[in-house]
Structure formats: structure tokens, C-alpha cells
C-alpha positions as CSV (number, residue, x, y, z in Angstrom):
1,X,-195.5,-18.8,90.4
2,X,-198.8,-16.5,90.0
3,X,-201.4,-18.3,87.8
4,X,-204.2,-16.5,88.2
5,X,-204.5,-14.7,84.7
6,X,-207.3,-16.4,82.2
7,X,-204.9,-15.3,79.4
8,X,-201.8,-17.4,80.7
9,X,-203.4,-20.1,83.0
10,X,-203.2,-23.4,82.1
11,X,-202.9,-22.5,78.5
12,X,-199.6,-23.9,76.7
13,X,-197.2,-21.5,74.7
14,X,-194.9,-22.2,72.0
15,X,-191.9,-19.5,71.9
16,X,-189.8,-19.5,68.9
17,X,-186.9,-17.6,69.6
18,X,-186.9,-18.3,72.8
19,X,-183.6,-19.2,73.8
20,X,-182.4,-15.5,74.9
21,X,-183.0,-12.0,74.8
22,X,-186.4,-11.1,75.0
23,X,-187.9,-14.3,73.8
24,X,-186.3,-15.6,76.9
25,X,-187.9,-13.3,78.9
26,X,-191.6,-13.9,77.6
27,X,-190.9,-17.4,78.3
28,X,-190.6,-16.5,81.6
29,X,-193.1,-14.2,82.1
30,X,-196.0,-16.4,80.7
31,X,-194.8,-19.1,82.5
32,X,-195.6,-16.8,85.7
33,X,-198.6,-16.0,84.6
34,X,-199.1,-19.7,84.5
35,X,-198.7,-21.0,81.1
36,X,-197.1,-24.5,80.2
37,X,-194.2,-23.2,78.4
38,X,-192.1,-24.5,74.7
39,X,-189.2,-22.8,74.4
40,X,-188.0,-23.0,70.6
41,X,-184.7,-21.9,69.6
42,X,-182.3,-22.7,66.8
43,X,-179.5,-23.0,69.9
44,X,-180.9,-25.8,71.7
45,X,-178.5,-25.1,74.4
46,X,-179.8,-21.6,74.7
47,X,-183.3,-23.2,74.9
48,X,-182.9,-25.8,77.4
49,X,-181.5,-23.3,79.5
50,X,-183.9,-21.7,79.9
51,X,-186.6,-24.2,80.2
52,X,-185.0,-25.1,82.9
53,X,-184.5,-21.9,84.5
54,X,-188.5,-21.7,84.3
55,X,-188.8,-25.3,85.7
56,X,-186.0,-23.9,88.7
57,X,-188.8,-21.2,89.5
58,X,-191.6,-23.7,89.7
59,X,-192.8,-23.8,86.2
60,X,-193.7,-25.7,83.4
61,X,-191.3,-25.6,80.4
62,X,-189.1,-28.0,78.0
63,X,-186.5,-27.0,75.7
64,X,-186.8,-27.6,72.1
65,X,-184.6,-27.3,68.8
66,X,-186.5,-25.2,65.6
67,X,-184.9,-23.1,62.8
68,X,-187.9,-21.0,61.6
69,X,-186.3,-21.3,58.1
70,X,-187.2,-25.0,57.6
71,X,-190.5,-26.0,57.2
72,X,-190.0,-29.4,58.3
73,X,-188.1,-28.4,62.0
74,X,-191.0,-26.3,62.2
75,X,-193.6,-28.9,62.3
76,X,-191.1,-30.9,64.2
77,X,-191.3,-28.2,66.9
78,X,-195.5,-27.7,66.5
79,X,-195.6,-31.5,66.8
80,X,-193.4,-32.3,70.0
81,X,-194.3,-29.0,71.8
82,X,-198.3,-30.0,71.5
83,X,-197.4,-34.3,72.5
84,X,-196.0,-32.6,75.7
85,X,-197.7,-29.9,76.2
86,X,-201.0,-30.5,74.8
87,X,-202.7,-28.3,71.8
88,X,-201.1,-25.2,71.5
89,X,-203.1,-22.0,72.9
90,X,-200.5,-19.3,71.5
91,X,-197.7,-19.2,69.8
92,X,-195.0,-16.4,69.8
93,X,-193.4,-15.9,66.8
94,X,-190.2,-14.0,67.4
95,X,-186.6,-15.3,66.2
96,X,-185.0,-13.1,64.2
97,X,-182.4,-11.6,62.1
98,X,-180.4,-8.0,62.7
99,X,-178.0,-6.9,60.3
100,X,-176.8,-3.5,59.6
101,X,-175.4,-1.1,56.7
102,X,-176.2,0.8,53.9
103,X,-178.6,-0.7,51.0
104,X,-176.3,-0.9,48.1
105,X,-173.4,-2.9,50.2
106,X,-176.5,-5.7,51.0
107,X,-175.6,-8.7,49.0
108,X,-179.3,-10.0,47.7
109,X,-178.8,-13.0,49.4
110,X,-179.2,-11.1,53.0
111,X,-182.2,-9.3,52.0
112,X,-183.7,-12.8,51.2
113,X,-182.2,-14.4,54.1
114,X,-183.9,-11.6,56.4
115,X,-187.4,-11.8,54.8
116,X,-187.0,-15.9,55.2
117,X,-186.5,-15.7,58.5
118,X,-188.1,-12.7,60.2
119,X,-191.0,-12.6,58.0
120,X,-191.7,-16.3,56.2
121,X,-190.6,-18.0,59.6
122,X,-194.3,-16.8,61.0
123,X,-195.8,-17.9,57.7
124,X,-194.2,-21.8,58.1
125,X,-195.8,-21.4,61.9
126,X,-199.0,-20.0,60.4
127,X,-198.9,-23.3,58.0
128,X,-198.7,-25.5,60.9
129,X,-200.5,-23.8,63.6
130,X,-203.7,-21.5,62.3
131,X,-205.2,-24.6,61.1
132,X,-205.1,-26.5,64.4
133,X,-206.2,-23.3,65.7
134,X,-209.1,-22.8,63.0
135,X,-210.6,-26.0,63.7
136,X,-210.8,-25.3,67.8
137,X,-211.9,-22.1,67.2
138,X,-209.9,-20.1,69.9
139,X,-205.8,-19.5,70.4
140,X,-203.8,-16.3,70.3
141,X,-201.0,-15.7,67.4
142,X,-198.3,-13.1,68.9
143,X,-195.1,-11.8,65.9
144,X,-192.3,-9.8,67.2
145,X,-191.9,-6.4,64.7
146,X,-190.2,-3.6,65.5
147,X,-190.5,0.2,65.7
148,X,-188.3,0.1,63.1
149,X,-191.5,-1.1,60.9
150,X,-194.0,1.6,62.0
151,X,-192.3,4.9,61.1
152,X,-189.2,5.9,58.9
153,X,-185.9,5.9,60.6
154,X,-183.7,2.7,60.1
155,X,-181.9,3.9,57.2
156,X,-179.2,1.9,58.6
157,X,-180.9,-1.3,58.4
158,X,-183.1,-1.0,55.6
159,X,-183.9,-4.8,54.8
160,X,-184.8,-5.4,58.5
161,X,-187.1,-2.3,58.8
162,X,-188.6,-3.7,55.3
163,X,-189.1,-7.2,56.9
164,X,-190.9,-5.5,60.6
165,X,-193.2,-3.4,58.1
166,X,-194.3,-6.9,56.7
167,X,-194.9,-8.1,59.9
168,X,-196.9,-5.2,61.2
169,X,-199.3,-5.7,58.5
170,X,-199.6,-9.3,58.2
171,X,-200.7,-9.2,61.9
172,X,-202.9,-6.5,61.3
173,X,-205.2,-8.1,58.4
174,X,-204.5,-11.7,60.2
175,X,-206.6,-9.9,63.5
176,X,-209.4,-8.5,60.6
177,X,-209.8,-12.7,59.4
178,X,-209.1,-13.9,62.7
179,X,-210.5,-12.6,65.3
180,X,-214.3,-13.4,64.4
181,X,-213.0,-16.8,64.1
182,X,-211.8,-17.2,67.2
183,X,-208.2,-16.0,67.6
184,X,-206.4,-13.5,68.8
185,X,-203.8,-11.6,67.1
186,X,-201.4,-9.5,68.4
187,X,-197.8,-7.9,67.4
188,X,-195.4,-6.5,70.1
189,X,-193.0,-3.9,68.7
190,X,-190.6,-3.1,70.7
191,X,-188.5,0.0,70.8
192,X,-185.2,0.6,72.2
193,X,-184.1,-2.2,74.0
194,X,-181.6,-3.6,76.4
195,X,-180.2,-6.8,74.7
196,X,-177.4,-9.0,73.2
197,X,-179.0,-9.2,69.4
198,X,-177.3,-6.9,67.8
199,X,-173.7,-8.4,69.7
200,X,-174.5,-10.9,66.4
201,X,-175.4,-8.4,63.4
202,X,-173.3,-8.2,60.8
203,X,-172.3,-4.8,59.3
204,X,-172.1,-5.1,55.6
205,X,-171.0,-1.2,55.4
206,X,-167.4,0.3,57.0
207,X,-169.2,3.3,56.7
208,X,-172.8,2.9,57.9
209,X,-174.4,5.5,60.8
210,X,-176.5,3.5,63.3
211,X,-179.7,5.5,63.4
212,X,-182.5,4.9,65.7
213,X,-186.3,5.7,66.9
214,X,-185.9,9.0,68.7
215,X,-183.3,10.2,70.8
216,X,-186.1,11.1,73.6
217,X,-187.1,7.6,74.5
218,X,-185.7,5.1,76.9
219,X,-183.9,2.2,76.5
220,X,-186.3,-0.3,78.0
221,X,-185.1,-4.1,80.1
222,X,-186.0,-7.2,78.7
223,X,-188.4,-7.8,81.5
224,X,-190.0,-4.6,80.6
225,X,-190.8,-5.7,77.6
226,X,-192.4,-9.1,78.6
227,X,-194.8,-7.3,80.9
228,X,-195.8,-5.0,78.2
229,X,-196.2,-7.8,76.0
230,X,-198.2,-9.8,78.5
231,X,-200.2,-6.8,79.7
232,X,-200.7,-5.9,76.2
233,X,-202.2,-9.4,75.3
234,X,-204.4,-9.6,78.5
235,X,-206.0,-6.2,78.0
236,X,-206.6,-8.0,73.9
237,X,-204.6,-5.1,72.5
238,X,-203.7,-5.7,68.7
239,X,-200.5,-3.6,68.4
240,X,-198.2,-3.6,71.2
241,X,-195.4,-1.1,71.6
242,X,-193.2,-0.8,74.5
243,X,-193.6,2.6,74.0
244,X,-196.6,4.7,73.7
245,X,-194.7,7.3,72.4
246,X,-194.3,5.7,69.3
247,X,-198.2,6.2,68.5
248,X,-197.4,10.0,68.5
249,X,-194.5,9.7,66.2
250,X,-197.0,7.6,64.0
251,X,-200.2,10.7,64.3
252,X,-197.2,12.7,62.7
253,X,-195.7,10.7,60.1
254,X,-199.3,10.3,59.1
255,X,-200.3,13.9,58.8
256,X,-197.5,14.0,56.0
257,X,-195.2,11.3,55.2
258,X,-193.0,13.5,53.4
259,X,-192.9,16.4,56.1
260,X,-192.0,13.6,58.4
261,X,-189.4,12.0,56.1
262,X,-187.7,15.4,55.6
263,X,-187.4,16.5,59.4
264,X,-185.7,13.0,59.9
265,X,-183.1,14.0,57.4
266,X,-182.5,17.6,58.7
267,X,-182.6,15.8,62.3
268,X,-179.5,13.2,60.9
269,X,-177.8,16.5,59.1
270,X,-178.3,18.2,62.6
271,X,-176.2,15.2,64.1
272,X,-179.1,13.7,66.0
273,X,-179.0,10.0,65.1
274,X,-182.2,9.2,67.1
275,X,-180.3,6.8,69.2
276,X,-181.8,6.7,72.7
277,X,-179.5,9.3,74.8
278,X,-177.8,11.0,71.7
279,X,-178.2,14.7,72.1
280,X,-178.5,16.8,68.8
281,X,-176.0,19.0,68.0
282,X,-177.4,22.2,68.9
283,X,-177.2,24.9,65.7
């Protein structure tokens, strides 16, 4: 394994989320970069497997049960990662929820239960880890958004956009209070993605139409997006997409929100969804 990056070496990393999909993948890729290596994931199955796939390629990694959701496991998971691992130098939040449909069909239980996990689960890590982090003076803090939280298009999954928008900005003003301190803040946000996550969504709507980031960008592997990620953090970027495109997208949403937010609907209308590969209808 390479350890020869100052970011990675000899530094040890909590994942949460970690036990497939991309969270698996950064596991992986820090750990070649020469990171000692927690995988955290509510399947501890999923986790151990792929601590042990790390270990397999000459590694350091152990496997360990948290559910972002729960205060306590969370500590639980700070606690046993740091006894084996020694004080943590980042920590990843990403473990997360996907769910699909229209707003109205959202019971409010699922727009609590995706704010409790995708955004208060990196507040309960915040709780347990910025203070050990505080008091060093020094660590990196990494939270998984989404493009889906840095431009208007995921009509079709409104209380998960809502809950990467959160994110985006927590990270943001945690890198303004942080960073003179210390620490590092960054937050990856991927766009289209090869993975399994959405195999698990729920669609609360028979009717809902899957709409994505724009139909001209790539759908990007998993290990793409750990590079990015660990490139990203390296070069002490703040915001990390997977792709750059996305900060042109954002120049013109900003130049007028509501131009922008029109063309998307007359895009939809035009019968391009913004899925990655979807044509438009011509007219």
C-alpha cells in the first residue's frame, strides 16, 4: 500500500457509513494512502467486510457497528475506534438515507427520519469528536452532501435535497470556526454515481418522475469518487464535487435563481429529466 501522502499517513480515520458504496471505497482509498482505517456501519457485516478486505490488501482497518441515529452507538464507535486506533485524525461522516417521491405523499415521519440521519448523525459525531479535536488543535472533519444540495433539481426527492443543503452549509461555516483552530473541513458532493443506494429507497409516490443533475454529466465509479475525495482533501479544498461542472451550473443558478428555476421546469416540460444519458426531447 502507498503511504507516502502527509494527509493519509499514519493518521487514523473513522468512516461512518462505511460498509458499502462509496463509504466503502474511501475506506479503501485512505487506507492506500496509508491511514489506519475504522469502518462504521449500521450492517456490521457490511463493515467487517470490508475491514478485512483493506487488511487482505495490506492495511490497517477493523470493522465496527454505529447507527448515526443514536447518540450513544456513536460514542460507542468514537470510543473503540480511538482504543484501537489511537486519537482520531478525521472522521467521515457519510451514512445516509435516499428516499424518493413527491412532497405531499412524504409521511412527516420520513422527513424527520432523513434530517436525523443524514444531517443530525454529523451533529452526534460533531458532539463526540470536535471536542477531542478542539483540544489537539489539528484533525480534518469530511460530510457527504450531494449535488442534489447545491442547485435546484431533485424535485423528486425533496426531503433529501433539503437535508444535503443542510449539510453543505453546516460544513461551510464549520471551515469559517474551524479552520483557524486547527481543523480542516471539507464536504464531498458527489454527482451522478455508480452505486447500490438507491437499490434501498423507498418510493412513497406511484407516480413520482426521477429527475437528476443534468443530463450532460457522467455517471462517475465509486473509485472515482474516492480519488476525488482524497485528492480533494490533500490539495485542502473545502467543497468537493465529483464534478467541476457542477460550479458552472452553480455561476448560473446564482446569476438568477428564478431564471434558473424556470429553465429546469421548461427542461422537465421538454422531457429532459436531467438524468445522466437522458436526451431531451427535441421540439
Amino acid at each position: 500500500m502507498e503511504n507516502n501522502n502527509p494527509t493519509f499517513n499514519n493518521k487514523a480515520a473513522l468512516i461512518f457509513g462505511a460498509g458499502r458504496n462509496i463509504g466503502s471505497k474511501i475506506a479503501h482509498e485512505f487506507a492506500r494512502r496509508g491511514a489506519r482505517v475504522a469502518v462504521a456501519d449500521i450492517d456490521l457485516d457490511g463493515a467487517n467486510e470490508t475491514a478485512r478486505a483493506i487488511i487482505d490488501a495490506g492495511g490497517q482497518a477493523l470493522g465496527i457497528h454505529a447507527n448515526v441515529m443514536d447518540a450513544t452507538s456513536v460514542r460507542q464507535a468514537v470510543d473503540t475506534a480511538e482504543a484501537q486506533l489511537g486519537p482520531i485524525d478525521i472522521v467521515v461522516n457519510n451514512a445516509g438515507l435516499l428516499h424518493s417521491g413527491n412532497p405531499e405523499d412524504f409521511p412527516l415521519q420520513e422527513w424527520q427520519r432523513m434530517m436525523d440521519c443524514n444531517f443530525f448523525g454529523i451533529v452526534r459525531s460533531n458532539e463526540v469528536i470536535l471536542p477531542r479535536m478542539l483540544e489537539r488543535g489539528s484533525g480534518h472533519i469530511v460530510n457527504t452532501a450531494s449535488f442534489a444540495g447545491l442547485y435546484p433539481y431533485a424535485s423528486s426527492r425533496i426531503p433529501y435535497a433539503a437535508s444535503k443543503a443542510a449539510i453543505i452549509s453546516l460544513s461551510q461555516n464549520l471551515a469559517l470556526y474551524l479552520e483557524p483552530k486547527g481543523i480542516r473541513v471539507s464536504c464531498l458532493c458527489p454527482g451522478p454515481t455508480h452505486s447500490t443506494a438507491s437499490l434501498a429507497a423507498n418510493a412513497f409516490s406511484d407516480d413520482v418522475v426521477n429527475r437528476g443533475p443534468g443530463s450532460d454529466l457522467s455517471v462517475m465509479s465509486q473509485e472515482a469518487v474516492a480519488t476525488i475525495l482524497a485528492d480533494g482533501m490533500a490539495d485542502g479544498r473545502i467543497i468537493i464535487p465529483t464534478h467541476e461542472e457542477g460550479f458552472q451550473t452553480i455561476r448560473d443558478w446564482a446569476t438568477s435563481p428564478d431564471d434558473f428555476i424556470r429553465a429546469k421546469i421548461n427542461e422537465f416540460e421538454r422531457g429532459d429529466s436531467g438524468l445522466p444519458g437522458r436526451k431531451p426531447v427535441s421540439v
